[in-house]
C-alpha positions in Angstrom: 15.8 -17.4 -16.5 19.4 -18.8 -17.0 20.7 -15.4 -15.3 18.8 -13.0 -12.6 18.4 -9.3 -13.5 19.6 -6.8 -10.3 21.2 -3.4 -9.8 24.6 -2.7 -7.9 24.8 -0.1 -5.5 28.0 1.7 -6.2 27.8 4.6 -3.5 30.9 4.6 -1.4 32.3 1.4 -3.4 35.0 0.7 -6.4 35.2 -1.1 -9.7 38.1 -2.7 -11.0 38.4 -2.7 -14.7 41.8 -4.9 -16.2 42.5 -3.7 -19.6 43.5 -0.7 -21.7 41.7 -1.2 -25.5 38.8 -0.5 -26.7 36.9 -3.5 -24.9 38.0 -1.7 -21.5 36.6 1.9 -23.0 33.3 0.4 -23.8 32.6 -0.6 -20.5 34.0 2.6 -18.8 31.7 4.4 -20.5 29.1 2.6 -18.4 30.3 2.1 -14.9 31.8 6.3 -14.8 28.5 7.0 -15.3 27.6 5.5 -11.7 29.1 7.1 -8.2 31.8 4.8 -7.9 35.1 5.0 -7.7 36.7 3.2 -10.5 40.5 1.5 -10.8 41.9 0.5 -14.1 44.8 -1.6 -14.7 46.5 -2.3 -17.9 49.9 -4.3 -18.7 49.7 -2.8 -22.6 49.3 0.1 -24.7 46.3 2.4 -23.0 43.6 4.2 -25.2 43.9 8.2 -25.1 40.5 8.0 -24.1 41.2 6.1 -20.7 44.2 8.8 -20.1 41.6 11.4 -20.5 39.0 9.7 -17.5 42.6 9.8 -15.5 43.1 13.7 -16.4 39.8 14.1 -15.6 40.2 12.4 -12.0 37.4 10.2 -12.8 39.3 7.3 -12.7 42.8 6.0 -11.1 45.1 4.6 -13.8 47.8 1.4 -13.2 50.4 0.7 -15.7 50.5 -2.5 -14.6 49.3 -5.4 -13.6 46.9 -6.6 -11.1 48.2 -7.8 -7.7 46.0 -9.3 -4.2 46.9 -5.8 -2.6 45.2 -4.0 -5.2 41.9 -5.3 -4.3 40.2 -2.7 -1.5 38.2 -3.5 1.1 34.9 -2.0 -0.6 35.1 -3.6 -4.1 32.1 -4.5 -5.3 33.0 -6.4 -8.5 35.5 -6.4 -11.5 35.7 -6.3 -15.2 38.5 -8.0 -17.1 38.2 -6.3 -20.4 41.5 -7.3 -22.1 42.2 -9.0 -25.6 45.4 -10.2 -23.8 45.3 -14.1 -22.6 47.8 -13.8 -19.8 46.6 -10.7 -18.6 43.0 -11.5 -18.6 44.1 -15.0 -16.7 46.3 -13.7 -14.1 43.4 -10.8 -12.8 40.6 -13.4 -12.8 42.7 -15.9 -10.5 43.7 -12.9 -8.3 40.0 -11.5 -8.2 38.5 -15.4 -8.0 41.0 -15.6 -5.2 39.6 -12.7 -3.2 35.9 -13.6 -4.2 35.3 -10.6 -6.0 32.1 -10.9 -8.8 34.1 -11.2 -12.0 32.6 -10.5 -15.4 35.2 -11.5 -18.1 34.5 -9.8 -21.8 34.6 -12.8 -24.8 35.0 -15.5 -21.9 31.8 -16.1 -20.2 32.6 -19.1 -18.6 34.7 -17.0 -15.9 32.1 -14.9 -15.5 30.2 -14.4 -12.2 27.4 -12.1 -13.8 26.8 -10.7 -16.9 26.8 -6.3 -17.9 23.5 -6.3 -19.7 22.6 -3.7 -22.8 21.6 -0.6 -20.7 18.9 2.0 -21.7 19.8 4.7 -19.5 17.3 7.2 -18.9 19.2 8.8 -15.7 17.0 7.5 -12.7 15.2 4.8 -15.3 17.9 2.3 -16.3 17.3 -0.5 -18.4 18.7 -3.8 -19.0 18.9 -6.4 -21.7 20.5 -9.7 -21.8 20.8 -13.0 -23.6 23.0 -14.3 -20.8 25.7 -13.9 -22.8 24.8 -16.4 -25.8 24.1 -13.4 -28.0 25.5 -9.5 -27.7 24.7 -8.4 -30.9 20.3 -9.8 -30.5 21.0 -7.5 -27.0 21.8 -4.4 -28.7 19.6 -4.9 -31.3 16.7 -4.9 -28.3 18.3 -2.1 -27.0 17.4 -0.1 -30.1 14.3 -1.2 -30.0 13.7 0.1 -26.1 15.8 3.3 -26.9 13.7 4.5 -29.4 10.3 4.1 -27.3 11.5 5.7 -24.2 11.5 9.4 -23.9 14.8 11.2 -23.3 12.7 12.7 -20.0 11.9 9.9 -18.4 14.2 10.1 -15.9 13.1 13.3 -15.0 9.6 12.0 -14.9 11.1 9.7 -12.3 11.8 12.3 -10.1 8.8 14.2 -10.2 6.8 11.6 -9.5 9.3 11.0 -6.4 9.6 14.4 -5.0 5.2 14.4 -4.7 5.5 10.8 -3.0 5.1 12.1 0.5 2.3 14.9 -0.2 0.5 12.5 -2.2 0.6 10.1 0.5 -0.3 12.7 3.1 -3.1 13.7 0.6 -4.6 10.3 -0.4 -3.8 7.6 2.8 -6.0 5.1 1.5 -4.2 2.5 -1.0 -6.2 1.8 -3.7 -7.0 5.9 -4.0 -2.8 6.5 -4.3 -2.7 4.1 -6.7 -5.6 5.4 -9.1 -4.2 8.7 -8.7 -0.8 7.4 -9.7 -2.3 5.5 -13.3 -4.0 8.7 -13.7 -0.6 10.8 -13.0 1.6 9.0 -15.3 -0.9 8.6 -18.1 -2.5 12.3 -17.9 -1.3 15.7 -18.9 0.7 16.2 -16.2 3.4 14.0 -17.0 2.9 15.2 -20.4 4.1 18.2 -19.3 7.4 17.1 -17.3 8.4 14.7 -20.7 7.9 18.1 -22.5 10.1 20.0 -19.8 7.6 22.1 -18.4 8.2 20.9 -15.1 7.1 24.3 -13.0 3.7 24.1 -14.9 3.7 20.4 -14.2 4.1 21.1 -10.2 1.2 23.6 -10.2 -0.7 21.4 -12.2 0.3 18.1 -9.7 -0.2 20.8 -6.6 -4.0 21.9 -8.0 -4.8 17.8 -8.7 -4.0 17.2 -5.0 -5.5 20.2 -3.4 -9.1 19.0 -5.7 -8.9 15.4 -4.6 -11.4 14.0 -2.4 -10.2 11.2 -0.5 -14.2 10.6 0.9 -15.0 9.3 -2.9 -15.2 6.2 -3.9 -12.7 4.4 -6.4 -14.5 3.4 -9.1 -13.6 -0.1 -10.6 -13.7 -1.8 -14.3 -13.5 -4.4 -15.8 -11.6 -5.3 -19.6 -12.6 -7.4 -21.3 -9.5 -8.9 -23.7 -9.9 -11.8 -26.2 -7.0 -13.6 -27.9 -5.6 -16.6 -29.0 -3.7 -18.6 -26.0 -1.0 -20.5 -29.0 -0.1 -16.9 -30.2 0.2 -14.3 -27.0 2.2 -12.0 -29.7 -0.9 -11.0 -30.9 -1.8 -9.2 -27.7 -2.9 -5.7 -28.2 -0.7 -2.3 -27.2 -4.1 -1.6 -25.0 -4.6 -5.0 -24.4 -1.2 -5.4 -22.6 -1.6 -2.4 -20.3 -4.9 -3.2 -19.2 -3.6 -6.5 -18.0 0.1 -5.0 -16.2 -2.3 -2.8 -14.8 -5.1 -5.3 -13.4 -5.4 -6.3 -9.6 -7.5 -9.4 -10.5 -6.9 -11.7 -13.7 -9.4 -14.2 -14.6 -8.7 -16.5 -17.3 -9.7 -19.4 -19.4 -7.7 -22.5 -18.2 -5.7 -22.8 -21.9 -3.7 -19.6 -21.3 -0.1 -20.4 -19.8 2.6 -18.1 -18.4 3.2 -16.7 -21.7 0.3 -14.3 -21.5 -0.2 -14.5 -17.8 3.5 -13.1 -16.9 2.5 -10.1 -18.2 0.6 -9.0 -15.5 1.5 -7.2 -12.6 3.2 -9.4 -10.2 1.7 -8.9 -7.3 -2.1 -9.4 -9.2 -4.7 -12.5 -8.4 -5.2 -14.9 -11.0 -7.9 -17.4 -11.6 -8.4 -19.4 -14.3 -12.3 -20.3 -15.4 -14.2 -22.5 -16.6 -17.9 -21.4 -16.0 -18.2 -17.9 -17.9 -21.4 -16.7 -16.2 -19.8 -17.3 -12.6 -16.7 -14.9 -13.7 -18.9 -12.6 -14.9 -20.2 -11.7 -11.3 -17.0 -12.3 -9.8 -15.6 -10.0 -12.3 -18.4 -7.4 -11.3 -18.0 -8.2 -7.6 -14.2 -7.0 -7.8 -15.3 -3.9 -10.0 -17.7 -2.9 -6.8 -14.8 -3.1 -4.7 -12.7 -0.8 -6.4 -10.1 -2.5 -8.3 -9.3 -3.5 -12.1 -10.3 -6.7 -13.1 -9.1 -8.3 -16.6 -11.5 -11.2 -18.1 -8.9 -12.8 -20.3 -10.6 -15.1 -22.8 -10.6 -17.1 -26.5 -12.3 -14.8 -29.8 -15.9 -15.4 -29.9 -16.1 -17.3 -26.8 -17.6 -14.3 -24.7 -21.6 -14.7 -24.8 -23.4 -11.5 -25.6 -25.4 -11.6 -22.0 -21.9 -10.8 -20.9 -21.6 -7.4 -21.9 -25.0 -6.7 -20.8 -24.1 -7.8 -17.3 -21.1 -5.4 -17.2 -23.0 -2.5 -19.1 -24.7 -2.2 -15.2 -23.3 0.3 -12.9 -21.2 3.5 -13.4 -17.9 1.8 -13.7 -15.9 1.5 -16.9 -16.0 -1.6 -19.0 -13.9 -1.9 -22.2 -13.2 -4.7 -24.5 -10.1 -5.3 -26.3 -10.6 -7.4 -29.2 -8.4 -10.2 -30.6 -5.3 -8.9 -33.4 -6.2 -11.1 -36.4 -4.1 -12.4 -38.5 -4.3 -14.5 -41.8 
């Protein structure tokens, strides 16, 4: 990564924005969204649109330009969104001065970060950079992400937050929440808050937790995925979330972080060599509980292997290869 992804906290803090066109508007569209407080100054002509966030009181409005005393205490970083040389010049040697974060629209080498494409999905925010090299690929991603996210998924978000503590009074034992959780967010349930049903969906949520049996056992499995290491494209929708969803990874040794970076983060990987000694460690880690992912080349998987995993009551799946001629 040439740039790394994080989130401000704008609670209690202020944006500066320099500029008054239609660069400046873009970008207070985005940051009035968020809690804080938000200063504009502009040396030129100012878009009605601007005037109106001043009307409003959402933001405060400076004819002018922008001076060290300008600058509160709680900034938390600036945007000099101005087609305007001089202007643009003078605020980032004033903010550079008073090491403020600076992100400078059309002149990334003065900038300090970068505003990413956002998918905003209230509570679920998304975002999508080149680093700067290319806007137009970022929106274009943007689309993309946009049009695969529902419209409630923020709300989702906050369903699943406001059950956080009875869930964790409910279930104290890890590897039960989290099984619960998988089984929360791809059930009916949260089928039901996406479709805005949300007091059905909290009887529902309330009837699942008063049922569950924290004395059972979490049942393990194990998946199975074949594909080709040179072309990690061709991974499977199912394929991909059985492996972000895995606690153990065990791979062939030709697969690189292009395939293995999908996984969750926090999951154990081990690359193989001997196929009959992954096998049982594969099942070993299914008796415990957790997910295991056997990720290997087409046709390399012996047929002994799925009669190994056909023993016990836990699930076993295979995802086979994508092909492509």
């Amino acid at each position: 990564m040439d740039v790394f992804p994080s989130f401000w906290k704008l609670e209690g803090k202020t944006v500066l924005v320099v500029g008054g066109g239609d660069a400046a508007v873009r970008k207070l569209r985005l940051v009035t969204r968020t809690p804080g407080q938000v200063s504009v100054f502009a040396t030129g002509p100012i878009d009605a649109e601007i005037e109106g966030l001043r009307d409003n009181g959402r933001i405060t409005l400076v004819a002018g330009a922008l001076r060290p005393q300008d600058i509160p205490d709680n900034t938390a970083f600036a945007i000099v969104a101005t087609e305007d040389d001089a202007e643009a010049e003078a605020a980032i040697a004033v903010l550079k001065d008073a090491h403020v974060p600076v992100n400078a629209v059309d002149r990334t080498d003065n900038c300090d970060f970068v505003v990413p494409s956002i998918v905003d999905r209230d509570s679920v925010v998304v975002g999508i950079s080149t680093g700067g090299a290319a806007p137009v690929l970022a929106r274009n991603i943007r689309e993309t992400v946009e049009s695969a996210l529902p419209e409630k998924l923020g709300a989702l978000a906050r369903f699943a937050a406001s059950f956080r503590p009875a869930v964790a009074g409910t279930i104290p034992h890890g590897k039960q929440r989290k099984a619960f959780w998988e089984k929360f967010f791809d059930g009916p349930v949260s089928d039901m808050v996406l479709r805005g049903e949300e007091t059905a969906a909290r009887e529902a949520m309330l009837s699942d937790l008063n049922r569950h049996d924290s004395r059972k056992q979490v049942t393990g499995d194990v998946t199975v995925i074949e594909l080709d290491p040179t072309q990690p494209d061709l991974l499977s929708l199912r394929g991909l979330r059985r492996l972000q969803r895995a606690d153990v990874v065990f791979h062939d040794a030709r697969f690189d972080s292009r395939v293995l970076e999908l996984a969750r983060r926090d999951a154990d990987h081990s690359a193989f060599t001997d196929m009959t000694r992954t096998i049982s460690d594969a099942c070993t880690a299914r008796g415990k509980g957790l997910s295991a992912v056997i990720l290997t080349l087409p046709g390399t998987a012996p047929g002994e292997m799925f009669e190994t995993l056909r023993h016990g009551s836990a699930a076993r799946e295979t995802v086979p290869a994508v092909r492509f001629a």
